[in-house]
N, C-alpha and C positions, 0 to 999 in steps of 0.2 A: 779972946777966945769965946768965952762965954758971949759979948755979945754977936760972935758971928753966929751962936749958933743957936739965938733969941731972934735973928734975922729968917735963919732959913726954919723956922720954927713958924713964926708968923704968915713965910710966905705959902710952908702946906697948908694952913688952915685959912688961908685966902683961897686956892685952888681948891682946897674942898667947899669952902662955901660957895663959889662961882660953879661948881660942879650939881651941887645941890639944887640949886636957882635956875638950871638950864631947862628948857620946856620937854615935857616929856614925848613930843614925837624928834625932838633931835635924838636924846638917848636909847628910845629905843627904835630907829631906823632899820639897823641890823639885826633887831633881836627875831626871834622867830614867834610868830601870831601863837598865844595860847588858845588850847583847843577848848573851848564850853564843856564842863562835866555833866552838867545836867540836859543834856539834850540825850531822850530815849536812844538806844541801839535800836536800828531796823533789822527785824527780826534774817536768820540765814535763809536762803533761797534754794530749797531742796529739787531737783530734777525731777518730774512728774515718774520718771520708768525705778528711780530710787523707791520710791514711795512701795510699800509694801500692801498688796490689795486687802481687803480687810477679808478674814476666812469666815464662813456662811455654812454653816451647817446643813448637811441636805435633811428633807425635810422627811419625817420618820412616814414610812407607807407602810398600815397596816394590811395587811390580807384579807379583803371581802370576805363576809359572812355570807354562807350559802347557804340558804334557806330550804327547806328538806322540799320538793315538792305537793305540792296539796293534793291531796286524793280526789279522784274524777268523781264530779258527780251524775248520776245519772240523769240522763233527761228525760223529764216528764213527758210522757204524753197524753194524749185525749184517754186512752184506758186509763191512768191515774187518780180518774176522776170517780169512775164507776165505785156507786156504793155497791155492799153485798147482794146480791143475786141481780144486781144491772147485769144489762151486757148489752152491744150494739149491733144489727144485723142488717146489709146492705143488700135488698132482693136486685138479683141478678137477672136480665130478661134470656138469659145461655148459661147452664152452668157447664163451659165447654174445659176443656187443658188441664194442664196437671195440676193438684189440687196441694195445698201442705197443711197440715194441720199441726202447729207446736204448742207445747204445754210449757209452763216456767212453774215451777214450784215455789219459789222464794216471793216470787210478785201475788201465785195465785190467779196465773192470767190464762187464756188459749188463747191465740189463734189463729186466724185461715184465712189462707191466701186462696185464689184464684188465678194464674197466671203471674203471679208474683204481686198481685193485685189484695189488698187487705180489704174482705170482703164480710168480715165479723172480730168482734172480741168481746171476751166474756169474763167475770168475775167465777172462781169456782170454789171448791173444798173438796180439798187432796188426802190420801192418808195422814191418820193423826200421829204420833210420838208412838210406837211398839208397830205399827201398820204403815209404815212409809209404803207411799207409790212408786215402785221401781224407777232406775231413772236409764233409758237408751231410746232406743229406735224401734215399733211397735210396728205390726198389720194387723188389719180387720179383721179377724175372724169367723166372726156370723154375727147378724144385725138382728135385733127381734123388738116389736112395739112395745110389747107387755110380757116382757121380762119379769121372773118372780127369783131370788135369789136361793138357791139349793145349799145355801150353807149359815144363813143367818136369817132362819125361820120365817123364808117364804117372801122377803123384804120386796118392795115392789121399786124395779129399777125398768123404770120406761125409759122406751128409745133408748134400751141398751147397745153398746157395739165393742164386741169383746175384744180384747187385747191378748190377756195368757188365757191358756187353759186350764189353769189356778186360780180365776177368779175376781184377776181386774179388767174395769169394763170403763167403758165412758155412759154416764147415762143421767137421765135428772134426779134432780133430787134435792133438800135441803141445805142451800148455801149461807151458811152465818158467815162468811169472811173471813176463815181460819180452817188451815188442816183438821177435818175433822169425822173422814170416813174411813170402811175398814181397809184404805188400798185403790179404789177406785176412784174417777176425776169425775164429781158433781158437776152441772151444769143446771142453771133455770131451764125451768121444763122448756117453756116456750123456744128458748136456745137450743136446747138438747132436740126439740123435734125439727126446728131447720138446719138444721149441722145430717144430722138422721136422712133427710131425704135429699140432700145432694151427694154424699158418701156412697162408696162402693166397696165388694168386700176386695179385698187385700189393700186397700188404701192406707198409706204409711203415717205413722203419729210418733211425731218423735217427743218426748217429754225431757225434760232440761232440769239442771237442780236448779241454776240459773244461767243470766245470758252470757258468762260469759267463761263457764265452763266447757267446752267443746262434747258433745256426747260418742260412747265410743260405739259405733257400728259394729255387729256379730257377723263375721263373715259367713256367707251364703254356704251351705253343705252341699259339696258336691252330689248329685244325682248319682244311684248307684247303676256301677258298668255290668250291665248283660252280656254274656256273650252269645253272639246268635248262633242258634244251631245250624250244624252244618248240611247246605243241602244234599239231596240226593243224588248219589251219581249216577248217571244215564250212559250211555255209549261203552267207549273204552274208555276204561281208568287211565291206560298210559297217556291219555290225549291232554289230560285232565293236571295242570303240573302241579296243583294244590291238593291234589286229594294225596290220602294217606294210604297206602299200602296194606292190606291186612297183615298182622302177627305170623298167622299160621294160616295154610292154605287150607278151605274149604275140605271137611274129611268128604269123601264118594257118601251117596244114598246107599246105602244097602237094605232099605228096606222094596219088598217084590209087589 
């Protein structure tokens, strides 16, 4: 017994050693290929419409700064130039049509048109601070060469040309470049006398405080209504369908 069973003892660890010794692509024919551990995973493969678009802020829009507009400047002109008592005067060989004379007060300027034609302008001095020169729409009054002033002892206003019956006038006289008469609109003599001989009387002088205050016009006073008397009636009155009737009928003569 024992040796049968030193026999089959001997002959497993023959078949394991012939097991052992066999080449290693016989035993593993059937086996299945191990797979490499170390070889990277290729990354997952996402579908482009998956993909979430990236979100973008819209972009912050402040509201324009509007900037106040700028104040118009005046445009200079060739009278801008004029020092104190210049003035410019264009001889006319007609002095025909309707004529304008405007004063600005704030400039310290006149002047005159001739058919809409700028035919002078002049540096002046206007009433001073307590004597302001009225400001509207002016007629000529009465013209006079040698004018003497009846209220500020006899003052000599040549080629005066009066405006109110109170006392302002156009006429020459001392111009420093500044408001500085009692009321009246100074001019260089030499000005004041060709202004003088083309002027007529009721010729209109509007005066302005400036250009771009509109002056107010006094409207015109109506003329007063007469009524005309009535004439005489001749014939028969009944003929007559606007005459009037007497009150009472003629009393008889009874004088002999």
């Amino acid at each position: 017994m024992k040796l049968n069973a030193g026999i089959r003892t001997l002959h497993l660890m023959c078949a394991l050693a012939l097991f052992a010794s066999a080449p290693v692509g016989v035993v593993a024919q059937n086996a299945v290929p191990a797979v490499p551990t170390n070889i990277p995973a290729s990354p997952a493969v996402v579908p482009e419409s998956a993909v979430p678009a990236p979100v973008v802020a819209p972009p912050i829009v402040k509201p324009p700064v509007v900037a106040p507009a700028p104040k118009p400047v005046p445009k200079k002109g060739p009278v801008d130039t004029l020092k104190p008592g210049q003035y410019v005067w264009i001889p006319q060989d007609r002095y025909e049509g309707p004529m304008k004379i405007v004063v600005v007060l704030d400039t310290q300027r006149v002047y005159v048109f001739q058919n809409d034609k700028l035919i002078g302008f002049s540096t002046i001095s206007s009433g001073k601070k307590g004597k302001e020169t009225p400001i509207g729409a002016f007629n000529i009054l009465q013209k006079n060469v040698d004018h003497k002033s009846n209220l500020y002892s006899n003052a000599p206003m040549p080629y005066m040309q009066r405006l109110t019956w109170d006392g302002i006038a156009i006429h020459g006289g001392y111009v420093p470049g500044y408001p500085a008469s009692h009321g009246c609109i100074r001019l260089p003599l030499a000005f004041a006398k060709s202004l003088f001989a083309v002027t007529k009387l009721d010729q209109e002088v509007v005066v302005l405080k400036d250009t771009s205050t509109p002056v107010k016009r006094t409207p015109p006073k109506p003329e007063p209504m007469v009524d005309p008397a009535p004439a005489p009636l001749t014939g028969d009155p009944s003929a007559d369908a606007s005459a009037t009737p007497p009150s009472s009928p003629p009393k008889p003569d009874t004088r002999t």
